[in-house]
C-alpha positions as CSV (number, residue, x, y, z in Angstrom):
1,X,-106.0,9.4,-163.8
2,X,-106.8,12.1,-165.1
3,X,-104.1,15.1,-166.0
4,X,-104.5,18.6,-164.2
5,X,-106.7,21.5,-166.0
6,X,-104.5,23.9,-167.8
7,X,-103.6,27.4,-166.0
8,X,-105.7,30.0,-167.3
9,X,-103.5,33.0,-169.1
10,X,-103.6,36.4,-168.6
11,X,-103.8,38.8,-171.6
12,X,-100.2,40.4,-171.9
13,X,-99.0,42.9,-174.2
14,X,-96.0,45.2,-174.2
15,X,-95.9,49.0,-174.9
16,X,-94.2,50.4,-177.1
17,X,-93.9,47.9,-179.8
18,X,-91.1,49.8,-181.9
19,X,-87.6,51.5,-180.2
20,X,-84.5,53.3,-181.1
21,X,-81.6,51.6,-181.4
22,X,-78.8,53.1,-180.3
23,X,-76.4,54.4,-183.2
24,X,-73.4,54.0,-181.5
25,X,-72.0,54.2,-178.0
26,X,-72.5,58.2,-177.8
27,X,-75.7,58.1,-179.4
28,X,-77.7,55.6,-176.9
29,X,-81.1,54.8,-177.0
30,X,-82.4,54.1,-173.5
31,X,-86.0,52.9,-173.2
32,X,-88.8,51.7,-170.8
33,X,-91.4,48.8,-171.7
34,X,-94.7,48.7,-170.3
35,X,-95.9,44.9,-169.6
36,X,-99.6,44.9,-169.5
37,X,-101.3,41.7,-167.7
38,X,-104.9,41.5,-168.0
39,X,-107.5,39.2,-167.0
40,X,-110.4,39.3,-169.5
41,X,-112.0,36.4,-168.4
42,X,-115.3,36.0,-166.4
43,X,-113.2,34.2,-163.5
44,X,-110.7,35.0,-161.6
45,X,-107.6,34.0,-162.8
46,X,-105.1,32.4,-159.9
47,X,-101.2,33.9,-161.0
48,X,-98.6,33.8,-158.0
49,X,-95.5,35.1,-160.2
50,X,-94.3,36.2,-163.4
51,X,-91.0,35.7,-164.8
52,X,-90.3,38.9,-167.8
53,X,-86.9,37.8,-169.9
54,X,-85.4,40.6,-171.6
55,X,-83.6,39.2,-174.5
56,X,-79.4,40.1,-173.6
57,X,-76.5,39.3,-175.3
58,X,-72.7,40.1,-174.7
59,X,-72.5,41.1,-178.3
60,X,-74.8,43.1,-180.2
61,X,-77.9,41.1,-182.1
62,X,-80.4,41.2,-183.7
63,X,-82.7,39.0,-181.6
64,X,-81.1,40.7,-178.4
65,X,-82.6,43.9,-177.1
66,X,-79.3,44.7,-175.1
67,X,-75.7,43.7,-174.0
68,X,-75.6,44.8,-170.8
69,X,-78.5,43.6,-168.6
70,X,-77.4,45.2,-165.3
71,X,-78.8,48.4,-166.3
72,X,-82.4,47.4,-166.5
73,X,-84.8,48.3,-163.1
74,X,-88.5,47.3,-162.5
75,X,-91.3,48.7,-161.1
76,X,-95.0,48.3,-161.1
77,X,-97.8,51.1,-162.1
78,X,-100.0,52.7,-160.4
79,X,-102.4,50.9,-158.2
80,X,-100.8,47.4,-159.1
81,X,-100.0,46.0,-155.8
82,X,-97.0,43.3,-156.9
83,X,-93.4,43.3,-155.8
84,X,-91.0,43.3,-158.9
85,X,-87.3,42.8,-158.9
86,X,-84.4,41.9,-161.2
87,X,-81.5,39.4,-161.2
88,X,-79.2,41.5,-162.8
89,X,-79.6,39.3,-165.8
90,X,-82.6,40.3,-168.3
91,X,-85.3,37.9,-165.7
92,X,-87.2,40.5,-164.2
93,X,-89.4,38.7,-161.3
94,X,-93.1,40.0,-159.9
95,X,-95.1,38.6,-157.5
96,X,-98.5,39.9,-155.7
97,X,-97.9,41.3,-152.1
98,X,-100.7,39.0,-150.1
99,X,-103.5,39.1,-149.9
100,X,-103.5,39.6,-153.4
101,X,-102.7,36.0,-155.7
102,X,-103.7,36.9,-159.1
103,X,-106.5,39.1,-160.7
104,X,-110.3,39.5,-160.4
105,X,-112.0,39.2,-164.0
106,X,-111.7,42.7,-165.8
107,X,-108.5,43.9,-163.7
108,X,-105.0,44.4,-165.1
109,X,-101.5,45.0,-163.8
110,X,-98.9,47.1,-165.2
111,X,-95.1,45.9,-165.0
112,X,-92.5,48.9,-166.2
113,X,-88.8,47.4,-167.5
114,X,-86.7,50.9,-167.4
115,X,-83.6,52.0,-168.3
116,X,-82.8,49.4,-171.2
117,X,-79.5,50.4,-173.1
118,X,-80.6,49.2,-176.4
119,X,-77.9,47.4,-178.9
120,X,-76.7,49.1,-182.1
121,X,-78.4,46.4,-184.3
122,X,-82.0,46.6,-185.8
123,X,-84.3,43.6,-185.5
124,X,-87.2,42.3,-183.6
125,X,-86.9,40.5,-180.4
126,X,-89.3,38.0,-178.5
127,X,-89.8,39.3,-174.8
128,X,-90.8,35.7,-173.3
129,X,-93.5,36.4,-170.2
130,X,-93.6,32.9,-168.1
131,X,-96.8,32.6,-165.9
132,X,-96.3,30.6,-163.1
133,X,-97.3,26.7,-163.2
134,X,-96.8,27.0,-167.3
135,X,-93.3,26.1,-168.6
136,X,-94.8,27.8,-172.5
137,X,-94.0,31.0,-172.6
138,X,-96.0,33.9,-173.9
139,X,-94.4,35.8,-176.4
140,X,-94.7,39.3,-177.7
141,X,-92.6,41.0,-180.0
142,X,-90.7,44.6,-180.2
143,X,-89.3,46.3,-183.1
144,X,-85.9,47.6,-183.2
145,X,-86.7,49.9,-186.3
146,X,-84.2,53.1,-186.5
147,X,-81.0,54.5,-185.0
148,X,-81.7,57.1,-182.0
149,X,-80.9,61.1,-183.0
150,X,-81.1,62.2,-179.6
151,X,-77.2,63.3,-179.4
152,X,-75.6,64.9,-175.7
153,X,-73.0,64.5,-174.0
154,X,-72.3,61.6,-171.5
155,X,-73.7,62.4,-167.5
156,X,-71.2,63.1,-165.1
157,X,-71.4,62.2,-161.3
158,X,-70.2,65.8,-159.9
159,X,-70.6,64.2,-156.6
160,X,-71.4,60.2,-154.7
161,X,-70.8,60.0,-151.3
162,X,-71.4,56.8,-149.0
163,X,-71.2,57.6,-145.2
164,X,-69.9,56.2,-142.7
165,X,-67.7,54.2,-144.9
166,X,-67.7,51.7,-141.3
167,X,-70.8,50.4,-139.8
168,X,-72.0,48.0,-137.6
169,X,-73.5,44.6,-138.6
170,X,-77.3,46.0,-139.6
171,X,-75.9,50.0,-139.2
172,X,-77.1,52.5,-141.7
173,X,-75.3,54.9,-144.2
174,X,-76.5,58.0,-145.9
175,X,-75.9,58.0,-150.1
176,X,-76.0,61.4,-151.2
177,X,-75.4,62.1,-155.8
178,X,-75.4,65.1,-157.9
179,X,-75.2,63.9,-161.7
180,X,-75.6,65.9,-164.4
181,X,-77.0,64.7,-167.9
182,X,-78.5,62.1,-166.8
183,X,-82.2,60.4,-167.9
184,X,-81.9,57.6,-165.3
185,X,-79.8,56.6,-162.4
186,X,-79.5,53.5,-160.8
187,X,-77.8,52.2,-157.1
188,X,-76.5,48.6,-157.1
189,X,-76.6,46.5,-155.1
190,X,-80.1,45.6,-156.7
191,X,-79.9,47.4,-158.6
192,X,-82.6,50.3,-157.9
193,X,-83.7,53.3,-159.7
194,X,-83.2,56.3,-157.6
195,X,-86.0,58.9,-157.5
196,X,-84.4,61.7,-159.1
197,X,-81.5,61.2,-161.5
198,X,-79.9,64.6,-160.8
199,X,-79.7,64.8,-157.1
200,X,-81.2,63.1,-153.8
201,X,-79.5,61.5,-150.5
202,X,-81.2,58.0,-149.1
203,X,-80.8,56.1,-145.9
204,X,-79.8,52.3,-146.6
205,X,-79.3,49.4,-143.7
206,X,-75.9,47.5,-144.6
207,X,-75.8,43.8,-143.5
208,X,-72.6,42.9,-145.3
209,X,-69.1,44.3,-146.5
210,X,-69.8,45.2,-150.5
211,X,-69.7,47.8,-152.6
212,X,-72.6,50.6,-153.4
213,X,-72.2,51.5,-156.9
214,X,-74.1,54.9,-158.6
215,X,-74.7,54.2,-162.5
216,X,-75.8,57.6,-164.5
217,X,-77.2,56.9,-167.9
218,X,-77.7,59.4,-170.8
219,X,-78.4,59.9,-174.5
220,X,-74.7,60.2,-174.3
221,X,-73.7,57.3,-173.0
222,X,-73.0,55.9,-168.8
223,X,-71.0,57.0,-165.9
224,X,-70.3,55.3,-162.7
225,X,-68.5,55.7,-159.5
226,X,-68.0,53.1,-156.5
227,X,-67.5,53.2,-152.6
228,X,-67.2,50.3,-150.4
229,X,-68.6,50.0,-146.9
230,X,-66.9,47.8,-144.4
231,X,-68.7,45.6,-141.8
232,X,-66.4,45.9,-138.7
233,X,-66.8,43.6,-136.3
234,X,-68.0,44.6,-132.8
235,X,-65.6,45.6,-130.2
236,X,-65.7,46.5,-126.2
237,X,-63.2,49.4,-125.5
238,X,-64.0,50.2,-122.0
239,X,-65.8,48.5,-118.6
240,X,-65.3,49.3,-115.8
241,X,-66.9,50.3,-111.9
242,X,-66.2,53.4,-110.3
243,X,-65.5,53.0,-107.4
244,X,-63.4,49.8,-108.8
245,X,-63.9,48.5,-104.8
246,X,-63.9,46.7,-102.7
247,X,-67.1,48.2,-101.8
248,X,-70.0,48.5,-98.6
249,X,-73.0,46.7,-98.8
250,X,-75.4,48.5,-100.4
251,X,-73.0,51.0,-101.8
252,X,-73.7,52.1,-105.1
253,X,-71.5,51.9,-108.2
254,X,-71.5,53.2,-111.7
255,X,-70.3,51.3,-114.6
256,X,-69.3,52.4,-117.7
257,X,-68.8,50.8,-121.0
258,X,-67.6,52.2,-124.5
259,X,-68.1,49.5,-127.7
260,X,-67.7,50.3,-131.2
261,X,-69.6,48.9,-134.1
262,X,-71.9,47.2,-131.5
263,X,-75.6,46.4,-133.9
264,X,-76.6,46.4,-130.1
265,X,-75.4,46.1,-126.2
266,X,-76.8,44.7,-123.3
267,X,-75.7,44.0,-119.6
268,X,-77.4,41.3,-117.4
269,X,-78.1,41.1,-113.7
270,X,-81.3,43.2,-114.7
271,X,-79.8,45.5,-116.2
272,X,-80.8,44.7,-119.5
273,X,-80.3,46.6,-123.2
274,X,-78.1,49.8,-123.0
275,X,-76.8,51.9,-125.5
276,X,-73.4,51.6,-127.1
277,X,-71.7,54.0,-125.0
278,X,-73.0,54.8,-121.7
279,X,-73.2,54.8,-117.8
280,X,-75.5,53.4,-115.2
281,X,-75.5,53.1,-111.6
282,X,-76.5,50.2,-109.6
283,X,-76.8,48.8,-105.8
284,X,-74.5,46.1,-104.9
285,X,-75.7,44.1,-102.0
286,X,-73.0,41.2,-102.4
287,X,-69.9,40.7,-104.9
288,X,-71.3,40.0,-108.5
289,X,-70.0,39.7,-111.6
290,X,-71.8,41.8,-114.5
291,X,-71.0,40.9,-117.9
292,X,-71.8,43.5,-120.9
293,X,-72.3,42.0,-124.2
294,X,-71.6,43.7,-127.9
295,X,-73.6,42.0,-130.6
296,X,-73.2,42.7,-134.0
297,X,-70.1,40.7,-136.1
298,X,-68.0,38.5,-134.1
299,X,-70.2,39.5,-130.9
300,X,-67.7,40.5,-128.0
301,X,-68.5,40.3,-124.0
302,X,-66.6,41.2,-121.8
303,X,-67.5,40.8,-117.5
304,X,-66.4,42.5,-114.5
305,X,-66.4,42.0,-110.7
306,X,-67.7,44.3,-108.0
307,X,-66.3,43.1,-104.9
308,X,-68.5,43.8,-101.5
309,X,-66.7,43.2,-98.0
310,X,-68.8,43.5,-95.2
């Protein structure tokens, strides 16, 4: 039988090949590596992931290019149509966004590793780039070859603000910063660069109690701040009919709900989605029984009777 024909390799190479190293913890060197993958073959050449390990250790060394790994973001270049993300652990992940599943001969794709809080020890490091279906990895090499002069003081978050600090299952918050002395700042979870490191407000979904952390770094060294946003679990505070009855046949009735921290609401006997707060009317021909229901966390319902005498 025979064995299966090797995976064709991209061409990688890694930009710049020398770096600062940070002279001591006020005196940071924070760079960016650009991963180049190109396919300078005559065929196509089939790649449905890369793995990118940026050499970490708790401990500054020589062979490691950092001792904090949660600092480090990815993105992709221009025109390169891949998804890339890190673990929060030097493996930084792409993969093409379909219909895309490698690259046509001649094309390339860029891979930018940011914000890397070098270590205060010279050396050179292997960056390790693992193409998928090929356990070998292909290794390039950077240069930690002097200490950084760029001297400043350390950022400061003048303001980070998380609102609501409460939200429904799936609810949004508004994250607003203003740092100062910053080169880069990053939001965990993720974690994700933000597009301006001195000031900006984004709208994020939360689907889980955690906290949303800001991280400011500088030539001068990091700052960070934390709020925590709550998941509440739904809750009906109100339903009721006005009149309450007994009513006529054919009389009509308004009913009214209030919920809290409802992701979303609906009422049955047709009267389908509502919002979370709110009034309707309806026509009553003989005693039914509506039931409004709160989705979200712990989903809450909650029914009611409208009784009709003839």
């Amino acid at each position: 039988m025979r064995g299966q024909a090797p995976t064709p390799r991209l061409d990688y190479s890694v930009r710049p090949t020398t770096v600062p190293y940070s002279a001591d913890e006020h005196r940071r060197s924070i760079v960016a590596l650009t991963i180049t993958a190109l396919n300078d073959t005559a065929e196509p050449v089939e790649c449905p992931r890369l793995r990118i390990l940026i050499p970490s250790a708790p401990d500054p060394l020589d062979t490691a290019l950092t001792t904090d790994p949660t600092t480090i973001t990815v993105d992709v270049g221009e025109a390169t149509p891949w998804a890339s993300f890190t673990s929060g652990d030097g493996m930084c992940h792409s993969v093409p966004l379909p219909p895309a599943t490698g690259l046509p001969p001649g094309a390339s794709a860029e891979f930018v590793i940011a914000n890397i809080v070098v270590n205060t020890v010279p050396g050179t490091v292997d960056i390790d780039i693992y193409q998928a279906g090929d356990p070998v990895p292909i290794v390039r090499k950077v240069t930690k070859e002097s200490p950084t002069d760029d001297v400043g003081a350390a950022p400061r978050i003048e303001r980070f603000d998380v609102a609501p600090a409460q939200v429904a299952l799936g609810g949004e918050v508004d994250v607003a910063w203003e740092v100062t002395g910053a080169h880069a700042c990053t939001l965990a979870p993720g974690p994700v660069t933000l597009p301006s490191p001195a000031a900006g407000t984004v709208r994020l979904p939360v689907i889980h109690t955690g906290d949303f952390t800001l991280r400011a770094l500088g030539a001068g060294g990091s700052a960070s701040r934390t709020h925590t946003v709550t998941v509440m679990p739904a809750e009906i505070t109100e339903f009721a009919s006005v009149p309450p009855g007994p009513v006529a046949p054919g009389q009509p009735v308004t009913l009214r709900w209030r919920t809290r921290f409802a992701s979303s609401c609906s009422i049955d006997q047709d009267v389908g989605p509502v919002a979370a707060v709110g009034e309707t009317t309806v026509t009553v021909a003989r005693t039914t029984v509506y039931t409004l229901v709160a989705a979200g966390l712990d989903q809450q319902q909650q029914s009611l009777t409208v009784e009709v005498h003839a």
